[in-house]
mmCIF file as gemmi writes it, N, C-alpha and C atoms, coordinates in Angstrom:
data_model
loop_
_atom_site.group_PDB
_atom_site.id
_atom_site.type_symbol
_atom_site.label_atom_id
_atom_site.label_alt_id
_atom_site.label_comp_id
_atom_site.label_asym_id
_atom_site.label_entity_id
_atom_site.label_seq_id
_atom_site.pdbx_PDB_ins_code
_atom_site.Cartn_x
_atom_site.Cartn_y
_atom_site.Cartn_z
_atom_site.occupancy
_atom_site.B_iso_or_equiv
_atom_site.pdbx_formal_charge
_atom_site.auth_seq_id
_atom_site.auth_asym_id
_atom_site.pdbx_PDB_model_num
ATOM 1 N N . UNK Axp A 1 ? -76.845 34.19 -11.812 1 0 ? 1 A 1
ATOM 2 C CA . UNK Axp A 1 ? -77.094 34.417 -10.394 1 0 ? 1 A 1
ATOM 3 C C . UNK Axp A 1 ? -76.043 33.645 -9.597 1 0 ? 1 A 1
ATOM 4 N N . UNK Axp A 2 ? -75.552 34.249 -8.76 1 0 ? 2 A 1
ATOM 5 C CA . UNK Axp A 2 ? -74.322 33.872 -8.06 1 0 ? 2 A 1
ATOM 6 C C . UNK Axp A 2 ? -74.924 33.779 -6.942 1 0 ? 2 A 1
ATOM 7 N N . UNK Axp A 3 ? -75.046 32.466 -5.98 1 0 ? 3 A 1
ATOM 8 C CA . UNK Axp A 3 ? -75.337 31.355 -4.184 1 0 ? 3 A 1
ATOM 9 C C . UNK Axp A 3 ? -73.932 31.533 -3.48 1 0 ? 3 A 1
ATOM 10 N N . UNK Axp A 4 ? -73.757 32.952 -2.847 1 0 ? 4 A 1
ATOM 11 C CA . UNK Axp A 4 ? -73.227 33.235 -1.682 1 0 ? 4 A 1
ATOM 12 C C . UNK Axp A 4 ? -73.57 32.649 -0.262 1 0 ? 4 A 1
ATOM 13 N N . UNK Axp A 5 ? -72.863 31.448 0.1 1 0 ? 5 A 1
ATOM 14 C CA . UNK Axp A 5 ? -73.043 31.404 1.702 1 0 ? 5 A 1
ATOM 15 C C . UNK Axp A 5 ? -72.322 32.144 2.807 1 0 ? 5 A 1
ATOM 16 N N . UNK Axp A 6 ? -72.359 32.42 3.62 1 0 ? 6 A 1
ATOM 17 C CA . UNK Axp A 6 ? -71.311 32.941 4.832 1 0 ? 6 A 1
ATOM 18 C C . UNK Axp A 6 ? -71.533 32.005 5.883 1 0 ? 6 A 1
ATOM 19 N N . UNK Axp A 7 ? -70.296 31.35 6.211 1 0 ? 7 A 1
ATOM 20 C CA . UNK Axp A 7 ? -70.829 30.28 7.268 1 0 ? 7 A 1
ATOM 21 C C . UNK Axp A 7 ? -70.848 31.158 8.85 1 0 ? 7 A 1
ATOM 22 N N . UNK Axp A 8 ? -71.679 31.26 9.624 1 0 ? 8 A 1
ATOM 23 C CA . UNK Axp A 8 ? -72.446 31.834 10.876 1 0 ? 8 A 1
ATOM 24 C C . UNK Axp A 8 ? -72.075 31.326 11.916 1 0 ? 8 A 1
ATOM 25 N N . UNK Axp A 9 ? -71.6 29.902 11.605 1 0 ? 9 A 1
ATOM 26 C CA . UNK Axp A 9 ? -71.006 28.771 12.625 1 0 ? 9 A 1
ATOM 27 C C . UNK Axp A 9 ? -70.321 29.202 13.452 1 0 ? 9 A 1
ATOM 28 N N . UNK Axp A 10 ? -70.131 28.264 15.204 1 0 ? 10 A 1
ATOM 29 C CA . UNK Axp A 10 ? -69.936 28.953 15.827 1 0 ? 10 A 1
ATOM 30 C C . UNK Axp A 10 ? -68.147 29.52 15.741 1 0 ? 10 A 1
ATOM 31 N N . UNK Axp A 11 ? -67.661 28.449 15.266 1 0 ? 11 A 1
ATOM 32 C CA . UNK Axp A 11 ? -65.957 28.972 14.836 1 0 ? 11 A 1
ATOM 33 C C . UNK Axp A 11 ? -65.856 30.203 13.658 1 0 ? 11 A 1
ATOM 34 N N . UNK Axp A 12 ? -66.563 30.263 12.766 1 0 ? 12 A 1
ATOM 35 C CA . UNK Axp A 12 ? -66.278 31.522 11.944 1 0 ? 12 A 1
ATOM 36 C C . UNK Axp A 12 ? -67.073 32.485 12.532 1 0 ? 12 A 1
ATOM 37 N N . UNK Axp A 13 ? -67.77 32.63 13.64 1 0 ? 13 A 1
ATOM 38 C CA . UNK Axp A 13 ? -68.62 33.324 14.504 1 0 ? 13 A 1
ATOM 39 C C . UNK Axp A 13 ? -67.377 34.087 15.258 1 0 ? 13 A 1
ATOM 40 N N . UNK Axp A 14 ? -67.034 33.615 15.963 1 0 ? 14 A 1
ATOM 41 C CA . UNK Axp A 14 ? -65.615 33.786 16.397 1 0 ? 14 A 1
ATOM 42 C C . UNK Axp A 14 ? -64.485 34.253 15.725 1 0 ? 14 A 1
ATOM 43 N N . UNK Axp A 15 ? -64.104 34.41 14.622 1 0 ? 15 A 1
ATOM 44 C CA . UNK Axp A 15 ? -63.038 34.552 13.791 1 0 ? 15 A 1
ATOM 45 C C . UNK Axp A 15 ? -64.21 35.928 12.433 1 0 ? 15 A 1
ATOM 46 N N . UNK Axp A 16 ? -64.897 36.444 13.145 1 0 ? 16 A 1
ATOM 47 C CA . UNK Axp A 16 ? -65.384 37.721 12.157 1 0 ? 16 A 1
ATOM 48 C C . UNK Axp A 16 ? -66.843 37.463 11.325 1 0 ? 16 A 1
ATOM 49 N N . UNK Axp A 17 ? -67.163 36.458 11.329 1 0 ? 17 A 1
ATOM 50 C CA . UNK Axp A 17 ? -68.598 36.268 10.227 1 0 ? 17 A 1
ATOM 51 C C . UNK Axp A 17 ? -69.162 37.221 10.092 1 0 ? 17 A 1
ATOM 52 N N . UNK Axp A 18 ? -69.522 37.911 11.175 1 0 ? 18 A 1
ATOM 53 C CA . UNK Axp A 18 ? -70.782 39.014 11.148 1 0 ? 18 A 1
ATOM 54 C C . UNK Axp A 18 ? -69.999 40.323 10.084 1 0 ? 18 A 1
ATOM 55 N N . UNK Axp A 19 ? -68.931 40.359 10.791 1 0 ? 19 A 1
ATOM 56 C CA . UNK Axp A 19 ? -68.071 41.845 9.577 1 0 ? 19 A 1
ATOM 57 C C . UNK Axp A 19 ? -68.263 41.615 8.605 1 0 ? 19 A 1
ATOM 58 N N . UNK Axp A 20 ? -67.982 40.138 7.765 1 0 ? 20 A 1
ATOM 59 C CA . UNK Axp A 20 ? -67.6 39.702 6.527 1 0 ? 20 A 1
ATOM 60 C C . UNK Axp A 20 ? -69.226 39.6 6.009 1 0 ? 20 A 1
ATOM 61 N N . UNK Axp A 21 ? -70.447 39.834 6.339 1 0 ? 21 A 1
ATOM 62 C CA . UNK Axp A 21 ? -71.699 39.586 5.961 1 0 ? 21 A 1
ATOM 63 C C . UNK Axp A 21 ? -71.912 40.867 5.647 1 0 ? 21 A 1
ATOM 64 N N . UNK Axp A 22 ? -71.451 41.713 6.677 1 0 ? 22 A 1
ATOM 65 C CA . UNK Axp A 22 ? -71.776 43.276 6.495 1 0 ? 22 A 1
ATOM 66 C C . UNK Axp A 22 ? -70.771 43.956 5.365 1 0 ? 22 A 1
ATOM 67 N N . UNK Axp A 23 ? -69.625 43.159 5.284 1 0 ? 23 A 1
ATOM 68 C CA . UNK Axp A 23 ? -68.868 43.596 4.284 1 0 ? 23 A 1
ATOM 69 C C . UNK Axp A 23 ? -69.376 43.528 2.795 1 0 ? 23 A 1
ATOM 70 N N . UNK Axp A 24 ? -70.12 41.875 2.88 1 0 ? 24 A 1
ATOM 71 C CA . UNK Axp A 24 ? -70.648 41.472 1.476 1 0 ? 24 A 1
ATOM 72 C C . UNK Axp A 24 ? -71.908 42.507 1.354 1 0 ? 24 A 1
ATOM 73 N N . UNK Axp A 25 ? -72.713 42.567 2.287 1 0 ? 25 A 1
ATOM 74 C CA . UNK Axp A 25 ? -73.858 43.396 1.576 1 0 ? 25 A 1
ATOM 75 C C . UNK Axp A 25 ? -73.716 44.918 1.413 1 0 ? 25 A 1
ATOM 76 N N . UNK Axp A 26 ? -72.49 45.593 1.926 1 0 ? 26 A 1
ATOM 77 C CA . UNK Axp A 26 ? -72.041 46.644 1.529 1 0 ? 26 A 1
ATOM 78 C C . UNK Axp A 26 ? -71.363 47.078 -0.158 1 0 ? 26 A 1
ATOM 79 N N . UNK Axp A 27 ? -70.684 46.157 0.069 1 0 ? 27 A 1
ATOM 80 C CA . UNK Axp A 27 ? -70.39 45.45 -1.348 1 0 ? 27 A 1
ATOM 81 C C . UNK Axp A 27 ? -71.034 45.613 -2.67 1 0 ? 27 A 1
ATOM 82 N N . UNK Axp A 28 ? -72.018 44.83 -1.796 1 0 ? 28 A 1
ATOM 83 C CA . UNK Axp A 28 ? -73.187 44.519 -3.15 1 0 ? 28 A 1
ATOM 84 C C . UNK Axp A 28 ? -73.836 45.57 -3.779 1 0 ? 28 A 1
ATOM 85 N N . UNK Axp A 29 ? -74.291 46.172 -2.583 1 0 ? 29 A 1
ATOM 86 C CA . UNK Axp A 29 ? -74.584 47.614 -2.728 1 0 ? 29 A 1
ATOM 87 C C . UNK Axp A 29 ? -74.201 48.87 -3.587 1 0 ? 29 A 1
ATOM 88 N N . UNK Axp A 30 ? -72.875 48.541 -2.874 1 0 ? 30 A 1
ATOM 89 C CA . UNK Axp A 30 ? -72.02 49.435 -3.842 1 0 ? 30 A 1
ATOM 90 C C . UNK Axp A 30 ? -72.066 49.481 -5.292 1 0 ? 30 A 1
ATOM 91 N N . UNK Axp A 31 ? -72.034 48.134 -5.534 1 0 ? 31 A 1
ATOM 92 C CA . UNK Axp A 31 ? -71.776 47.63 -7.23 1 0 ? 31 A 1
ATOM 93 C C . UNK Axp A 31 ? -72.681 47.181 -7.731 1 0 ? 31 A 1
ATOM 94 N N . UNK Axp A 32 ? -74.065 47.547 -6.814 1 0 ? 32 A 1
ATOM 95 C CA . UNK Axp A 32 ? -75.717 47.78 -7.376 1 0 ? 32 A 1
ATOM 96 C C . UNK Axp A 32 ? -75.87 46.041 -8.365 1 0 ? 32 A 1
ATOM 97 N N . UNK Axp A 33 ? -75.177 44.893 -7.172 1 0 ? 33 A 1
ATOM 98 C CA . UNK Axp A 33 ? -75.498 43.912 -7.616 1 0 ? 33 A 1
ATOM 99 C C . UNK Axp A 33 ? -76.422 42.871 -7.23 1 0 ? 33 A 1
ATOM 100 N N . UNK Axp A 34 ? -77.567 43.883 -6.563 1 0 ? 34 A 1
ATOM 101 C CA . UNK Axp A 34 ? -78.5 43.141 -6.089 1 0 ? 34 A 1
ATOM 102 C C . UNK Axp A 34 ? -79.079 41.924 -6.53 1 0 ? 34 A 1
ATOM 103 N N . UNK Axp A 35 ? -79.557 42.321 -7.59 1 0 ? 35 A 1
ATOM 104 C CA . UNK Axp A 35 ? -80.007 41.241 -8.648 1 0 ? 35 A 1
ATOM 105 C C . UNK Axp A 35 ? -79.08 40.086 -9.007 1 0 ? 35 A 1
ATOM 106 N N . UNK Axp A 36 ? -78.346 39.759 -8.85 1 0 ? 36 A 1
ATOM 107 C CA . UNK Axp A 36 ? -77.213 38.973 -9.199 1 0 ? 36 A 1
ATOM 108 C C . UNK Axp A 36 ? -77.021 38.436 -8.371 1 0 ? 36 A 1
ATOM 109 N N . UNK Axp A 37 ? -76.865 38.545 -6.899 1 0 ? 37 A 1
ATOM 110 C CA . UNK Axp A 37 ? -75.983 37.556 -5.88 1 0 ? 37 A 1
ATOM 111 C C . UNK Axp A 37 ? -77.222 37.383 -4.843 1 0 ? 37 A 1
ATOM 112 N N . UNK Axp A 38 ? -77.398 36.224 -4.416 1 0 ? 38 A 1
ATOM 113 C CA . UNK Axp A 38 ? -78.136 35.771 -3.091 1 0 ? 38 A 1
ATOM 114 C C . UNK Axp A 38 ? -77.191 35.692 -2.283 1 0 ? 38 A 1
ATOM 115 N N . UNK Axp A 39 ? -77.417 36.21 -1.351 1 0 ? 39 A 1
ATOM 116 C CA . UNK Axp A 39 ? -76.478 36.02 0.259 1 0 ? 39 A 1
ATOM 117 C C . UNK Axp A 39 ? -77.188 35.44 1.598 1 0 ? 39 A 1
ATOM 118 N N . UNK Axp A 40 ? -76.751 34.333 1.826 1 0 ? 40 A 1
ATOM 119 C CA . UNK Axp A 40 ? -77.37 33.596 2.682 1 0 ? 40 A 1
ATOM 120 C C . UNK Axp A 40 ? -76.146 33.228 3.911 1 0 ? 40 A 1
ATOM 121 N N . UNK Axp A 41 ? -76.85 32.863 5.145 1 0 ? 41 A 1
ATOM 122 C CA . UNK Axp A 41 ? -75.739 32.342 6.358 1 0 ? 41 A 1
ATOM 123 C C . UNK Axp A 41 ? -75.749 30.997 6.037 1 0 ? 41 A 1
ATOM 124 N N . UNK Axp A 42 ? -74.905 30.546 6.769 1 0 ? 42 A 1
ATOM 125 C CA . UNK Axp A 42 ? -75.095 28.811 6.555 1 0 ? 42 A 1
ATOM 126 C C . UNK Axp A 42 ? -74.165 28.539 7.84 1 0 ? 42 A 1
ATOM 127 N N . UNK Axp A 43 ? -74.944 27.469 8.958 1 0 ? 43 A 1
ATOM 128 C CA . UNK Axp A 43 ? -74.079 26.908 9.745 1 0 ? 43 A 1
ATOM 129 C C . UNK Axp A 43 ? -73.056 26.424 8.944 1 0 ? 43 A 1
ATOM 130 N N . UNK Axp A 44 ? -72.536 25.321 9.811 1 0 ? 44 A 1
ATOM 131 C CA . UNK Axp A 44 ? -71.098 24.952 9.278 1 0 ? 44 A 1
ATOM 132 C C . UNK Axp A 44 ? -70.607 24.863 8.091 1 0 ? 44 A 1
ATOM 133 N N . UNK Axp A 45 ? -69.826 24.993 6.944 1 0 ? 45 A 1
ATOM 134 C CA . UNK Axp A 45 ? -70.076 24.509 5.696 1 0 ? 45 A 1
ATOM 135 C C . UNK Axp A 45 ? -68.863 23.524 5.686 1 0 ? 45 A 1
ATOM 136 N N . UNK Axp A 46 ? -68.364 22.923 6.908 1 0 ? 46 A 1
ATOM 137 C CA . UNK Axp A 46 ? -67.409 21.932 7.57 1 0 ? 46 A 1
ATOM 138 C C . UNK Axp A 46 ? -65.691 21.963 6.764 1 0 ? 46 A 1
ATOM 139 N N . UNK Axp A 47 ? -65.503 23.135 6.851 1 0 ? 47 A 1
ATOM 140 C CA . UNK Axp A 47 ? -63.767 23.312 6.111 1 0 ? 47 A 1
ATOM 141 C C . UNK Axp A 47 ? -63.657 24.779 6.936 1 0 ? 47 A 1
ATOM 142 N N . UNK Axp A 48 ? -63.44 24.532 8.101 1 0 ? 48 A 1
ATOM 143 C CA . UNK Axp A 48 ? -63.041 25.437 9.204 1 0 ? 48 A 1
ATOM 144 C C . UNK Axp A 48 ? -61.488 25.593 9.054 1 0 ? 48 A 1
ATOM 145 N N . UNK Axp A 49 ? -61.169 26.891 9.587 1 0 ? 49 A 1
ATOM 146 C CA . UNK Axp A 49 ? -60.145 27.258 9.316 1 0 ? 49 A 1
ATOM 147 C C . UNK Axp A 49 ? -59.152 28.031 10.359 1 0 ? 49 A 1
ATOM 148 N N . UNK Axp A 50 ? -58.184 27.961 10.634 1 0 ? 50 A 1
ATOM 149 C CA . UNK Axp A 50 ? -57.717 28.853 11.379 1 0 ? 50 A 1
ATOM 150 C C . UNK Axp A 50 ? -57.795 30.23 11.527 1 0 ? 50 A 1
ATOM 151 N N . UNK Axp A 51 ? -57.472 30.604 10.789 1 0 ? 51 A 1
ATOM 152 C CA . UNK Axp A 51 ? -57.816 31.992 10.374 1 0 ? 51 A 1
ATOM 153 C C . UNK Axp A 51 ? -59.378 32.256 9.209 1 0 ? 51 A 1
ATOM 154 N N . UNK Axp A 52 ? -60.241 33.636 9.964 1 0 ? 52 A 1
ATOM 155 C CA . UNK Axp A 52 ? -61.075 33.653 8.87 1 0 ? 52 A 1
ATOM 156 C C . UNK Axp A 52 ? -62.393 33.539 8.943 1 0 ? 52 A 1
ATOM 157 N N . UNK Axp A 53 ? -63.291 33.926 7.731 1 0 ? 53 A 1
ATOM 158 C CA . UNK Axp A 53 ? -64.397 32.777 7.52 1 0 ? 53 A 1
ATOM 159 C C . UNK Axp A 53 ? -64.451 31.813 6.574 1 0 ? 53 A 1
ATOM 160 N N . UNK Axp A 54 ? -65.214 30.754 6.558 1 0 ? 54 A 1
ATOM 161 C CA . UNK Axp A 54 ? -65.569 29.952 5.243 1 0 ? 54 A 1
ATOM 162 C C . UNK Axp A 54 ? -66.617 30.46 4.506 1 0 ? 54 A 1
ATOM 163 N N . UNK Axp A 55 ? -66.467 30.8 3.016 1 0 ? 55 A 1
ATOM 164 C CA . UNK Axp A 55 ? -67.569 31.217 2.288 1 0 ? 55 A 1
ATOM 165 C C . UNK Axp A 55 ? -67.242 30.605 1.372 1 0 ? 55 A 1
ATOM 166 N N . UNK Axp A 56 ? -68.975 30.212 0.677 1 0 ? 56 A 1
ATOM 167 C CA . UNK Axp A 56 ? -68.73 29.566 -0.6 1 0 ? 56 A 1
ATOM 168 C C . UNK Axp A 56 ? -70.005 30.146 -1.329 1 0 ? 56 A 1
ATOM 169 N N . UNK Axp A 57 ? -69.476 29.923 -2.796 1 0 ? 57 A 1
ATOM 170 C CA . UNK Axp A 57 ? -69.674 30.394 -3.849 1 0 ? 57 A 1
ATOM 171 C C . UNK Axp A 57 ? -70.393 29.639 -4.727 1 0 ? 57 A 1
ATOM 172 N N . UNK Axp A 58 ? -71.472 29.436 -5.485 1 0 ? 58 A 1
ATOM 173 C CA . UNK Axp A 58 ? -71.681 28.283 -5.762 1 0 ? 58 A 1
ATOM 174 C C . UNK Axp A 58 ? -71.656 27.257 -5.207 1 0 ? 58 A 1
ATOM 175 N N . UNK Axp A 59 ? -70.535 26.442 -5.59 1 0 ? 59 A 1
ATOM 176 C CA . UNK Axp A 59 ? -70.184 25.292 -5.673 1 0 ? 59 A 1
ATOM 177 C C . UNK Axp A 59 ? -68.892 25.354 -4.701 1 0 ? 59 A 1
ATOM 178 N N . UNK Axp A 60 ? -68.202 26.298 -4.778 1 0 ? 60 A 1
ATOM 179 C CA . UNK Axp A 60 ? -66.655 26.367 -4.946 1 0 ? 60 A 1
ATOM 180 C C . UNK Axp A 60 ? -67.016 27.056 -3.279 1 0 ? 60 A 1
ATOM 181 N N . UNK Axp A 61 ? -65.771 26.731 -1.9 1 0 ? 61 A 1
ATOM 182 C CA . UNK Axp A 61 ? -65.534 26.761 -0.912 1 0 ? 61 A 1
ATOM 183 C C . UNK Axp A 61 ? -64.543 27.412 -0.663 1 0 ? 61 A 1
ATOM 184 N N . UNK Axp A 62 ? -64.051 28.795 -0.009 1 0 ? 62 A 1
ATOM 185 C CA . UNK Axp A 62 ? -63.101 29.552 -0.497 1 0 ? 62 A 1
ATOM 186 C C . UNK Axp A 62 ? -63.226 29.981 1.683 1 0 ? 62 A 1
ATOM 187 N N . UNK Axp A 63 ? -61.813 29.622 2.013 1 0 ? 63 A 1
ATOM 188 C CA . UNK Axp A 63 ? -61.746 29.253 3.837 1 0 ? 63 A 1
ATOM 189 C C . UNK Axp A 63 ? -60.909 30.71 3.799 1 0 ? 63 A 1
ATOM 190 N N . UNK Axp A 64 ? -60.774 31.28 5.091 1 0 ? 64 A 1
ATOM 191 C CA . UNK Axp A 64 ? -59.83 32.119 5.772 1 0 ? 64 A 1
ATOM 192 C C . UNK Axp A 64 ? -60.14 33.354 4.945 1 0 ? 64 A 1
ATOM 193 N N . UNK Axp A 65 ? -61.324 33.85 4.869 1 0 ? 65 A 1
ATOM 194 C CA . UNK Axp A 65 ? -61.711 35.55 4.506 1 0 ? 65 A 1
ATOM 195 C C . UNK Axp A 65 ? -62.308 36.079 5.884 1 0 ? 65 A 1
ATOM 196 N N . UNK Axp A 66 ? -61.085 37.309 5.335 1 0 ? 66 A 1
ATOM 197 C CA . UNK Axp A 66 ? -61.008 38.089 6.312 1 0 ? 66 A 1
ATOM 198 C C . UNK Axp A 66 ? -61.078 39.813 6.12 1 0 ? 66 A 1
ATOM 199 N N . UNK Axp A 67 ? -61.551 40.928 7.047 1 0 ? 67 A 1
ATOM 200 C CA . UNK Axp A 67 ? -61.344 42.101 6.223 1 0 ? 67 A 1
ATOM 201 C C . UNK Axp A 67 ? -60.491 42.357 5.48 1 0 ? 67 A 1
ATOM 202 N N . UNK Axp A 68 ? -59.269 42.009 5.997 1 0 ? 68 A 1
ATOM 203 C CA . UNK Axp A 68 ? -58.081 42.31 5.451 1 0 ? 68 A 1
ATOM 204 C C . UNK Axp A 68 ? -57.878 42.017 3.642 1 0 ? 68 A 1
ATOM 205 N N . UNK Axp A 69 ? -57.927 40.583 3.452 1 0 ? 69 A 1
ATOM 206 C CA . UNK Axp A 69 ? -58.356 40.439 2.351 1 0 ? 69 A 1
ATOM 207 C C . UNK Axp A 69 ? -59.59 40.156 1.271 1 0 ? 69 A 1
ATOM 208 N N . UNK Axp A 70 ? -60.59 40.541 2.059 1 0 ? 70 A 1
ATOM 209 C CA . UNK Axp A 70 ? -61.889 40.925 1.394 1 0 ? 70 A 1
ATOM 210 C C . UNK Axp A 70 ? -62.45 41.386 0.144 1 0 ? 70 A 1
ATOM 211 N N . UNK Axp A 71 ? -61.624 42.443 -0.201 1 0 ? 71 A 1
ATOM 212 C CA . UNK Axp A 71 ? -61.429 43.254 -1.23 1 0 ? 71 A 1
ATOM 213 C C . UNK Axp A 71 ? -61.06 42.503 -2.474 1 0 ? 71 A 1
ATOM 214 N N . UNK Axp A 72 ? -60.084 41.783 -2.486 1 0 ? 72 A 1
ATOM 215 C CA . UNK Axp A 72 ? -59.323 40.597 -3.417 1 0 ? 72 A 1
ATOM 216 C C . UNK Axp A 72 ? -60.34 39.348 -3.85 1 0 ? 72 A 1
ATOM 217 N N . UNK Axp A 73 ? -60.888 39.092 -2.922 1 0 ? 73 A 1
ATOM 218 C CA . UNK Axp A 73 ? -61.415 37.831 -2.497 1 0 ? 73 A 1
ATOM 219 C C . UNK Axp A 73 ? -63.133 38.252 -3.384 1 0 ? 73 A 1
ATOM 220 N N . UNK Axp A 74 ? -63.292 39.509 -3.048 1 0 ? 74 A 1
ATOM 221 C CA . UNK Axp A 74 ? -64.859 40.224 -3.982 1 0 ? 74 A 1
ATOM 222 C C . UNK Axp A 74 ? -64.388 40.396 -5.233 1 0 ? 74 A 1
ATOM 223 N N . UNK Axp A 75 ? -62.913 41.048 -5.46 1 0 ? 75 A 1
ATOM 224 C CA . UNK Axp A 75 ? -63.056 40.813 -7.263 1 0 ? 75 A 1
ATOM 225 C C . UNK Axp A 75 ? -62.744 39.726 -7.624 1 0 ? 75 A 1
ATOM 226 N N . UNK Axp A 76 ? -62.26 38.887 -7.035 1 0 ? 76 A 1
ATOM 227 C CA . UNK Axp A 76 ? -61.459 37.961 -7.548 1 0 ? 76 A 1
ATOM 228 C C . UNK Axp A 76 ? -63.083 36.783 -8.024 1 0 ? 76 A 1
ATOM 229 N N . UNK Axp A 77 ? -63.436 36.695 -6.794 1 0 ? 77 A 1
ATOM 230 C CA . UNK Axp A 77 ? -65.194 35.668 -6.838 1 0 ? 77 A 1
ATOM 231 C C . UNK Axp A 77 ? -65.903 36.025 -7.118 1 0 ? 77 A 1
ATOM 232 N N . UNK Axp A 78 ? -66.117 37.424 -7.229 1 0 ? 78 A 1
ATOM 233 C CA . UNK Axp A 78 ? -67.665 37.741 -7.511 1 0 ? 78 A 1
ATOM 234 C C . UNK Axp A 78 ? -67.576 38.832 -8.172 1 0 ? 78 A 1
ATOM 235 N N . UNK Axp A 79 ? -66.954 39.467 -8.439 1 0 ? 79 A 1
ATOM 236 C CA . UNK Axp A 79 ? -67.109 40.541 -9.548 1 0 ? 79 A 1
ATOM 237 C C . UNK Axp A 79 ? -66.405 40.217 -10.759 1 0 ? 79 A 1
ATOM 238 N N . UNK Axp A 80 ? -65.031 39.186 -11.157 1 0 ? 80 A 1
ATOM 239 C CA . UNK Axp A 80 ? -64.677 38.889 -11.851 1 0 ? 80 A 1
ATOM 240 C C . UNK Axp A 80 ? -65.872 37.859 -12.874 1 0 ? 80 A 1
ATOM 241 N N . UNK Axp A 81 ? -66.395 36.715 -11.649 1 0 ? 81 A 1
ATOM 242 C CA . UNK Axp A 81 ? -67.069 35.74 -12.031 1 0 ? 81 A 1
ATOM 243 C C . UNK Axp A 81 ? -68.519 36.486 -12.922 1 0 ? 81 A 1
ATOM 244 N N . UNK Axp A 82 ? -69.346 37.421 -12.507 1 0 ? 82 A 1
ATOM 245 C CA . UNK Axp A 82 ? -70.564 37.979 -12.652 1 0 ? 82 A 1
ATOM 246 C C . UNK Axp A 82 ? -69.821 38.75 -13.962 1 0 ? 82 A 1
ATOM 247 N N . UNK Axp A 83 ? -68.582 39.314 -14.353 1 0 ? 83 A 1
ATOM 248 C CA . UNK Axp A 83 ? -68.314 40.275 -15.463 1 0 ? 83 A 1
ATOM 249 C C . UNK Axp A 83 ? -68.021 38.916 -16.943 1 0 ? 83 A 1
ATOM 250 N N . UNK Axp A 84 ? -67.512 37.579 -16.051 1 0 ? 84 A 1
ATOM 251 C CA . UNK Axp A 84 ? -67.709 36.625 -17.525 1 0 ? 84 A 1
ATOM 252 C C . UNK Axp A 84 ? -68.37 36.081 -17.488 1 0 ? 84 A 1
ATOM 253 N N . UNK Axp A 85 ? -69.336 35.886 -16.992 1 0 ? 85 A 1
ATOM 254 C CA . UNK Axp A 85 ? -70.986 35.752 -16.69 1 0 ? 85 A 1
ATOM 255 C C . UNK Axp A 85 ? -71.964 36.388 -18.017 1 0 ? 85 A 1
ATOM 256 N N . UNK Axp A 86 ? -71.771 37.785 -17.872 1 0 ? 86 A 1
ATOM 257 C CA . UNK Axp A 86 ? -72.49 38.625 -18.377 1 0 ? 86 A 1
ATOM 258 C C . UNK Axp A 86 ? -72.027 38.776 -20.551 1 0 ? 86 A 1
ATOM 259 N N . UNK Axp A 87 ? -70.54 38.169 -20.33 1 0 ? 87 A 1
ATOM 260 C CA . UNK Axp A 87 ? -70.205 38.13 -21.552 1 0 ? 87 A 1
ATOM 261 C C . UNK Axp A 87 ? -70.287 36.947 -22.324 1 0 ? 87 A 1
């Protein structure tokens, strides 16, 4: 089980949060990984960024996601991670 935060805060509020929430649960959807990922908001998770949101993963804090690179950022964290997970 993979602990998705999206920080909601008011700077990544500003810089897209809400897209990037709707992006993840579209996502998830897609790749019918319900069962697998919790997605939660989280005020600050305090590693603000210029560009972006802050989301973290677990453990691991991953700053400046954005639509643009979204796509990268889902296989790279969460579909890579959940496929050596499963093996």
């Amino acid at each position: 089980m993979l602990f998705v935060q999206i920080c909601v805060g008011s700077s990544c509020h500003l810089r897209g949060s809400q897209e990037i929430v709707d992006l993840f649960e579209k996502a998830v959807k897609e790749h019918h990984l319900e069962d697998e990922i919790v997605l939660s908001g989280s005020f600050c998770i305090g590693k603000c960024n210029l560009v972006g949101v802050t989301v973290q993963v677990d453990d691991d804090v991953h700053v400046g996601i954005t639509r643009e690179n979204f796509v990268d950022f889902f296989q790279k964290n969460i579909l890579d991670v959940i496929k050596n997970e499963r093996m």
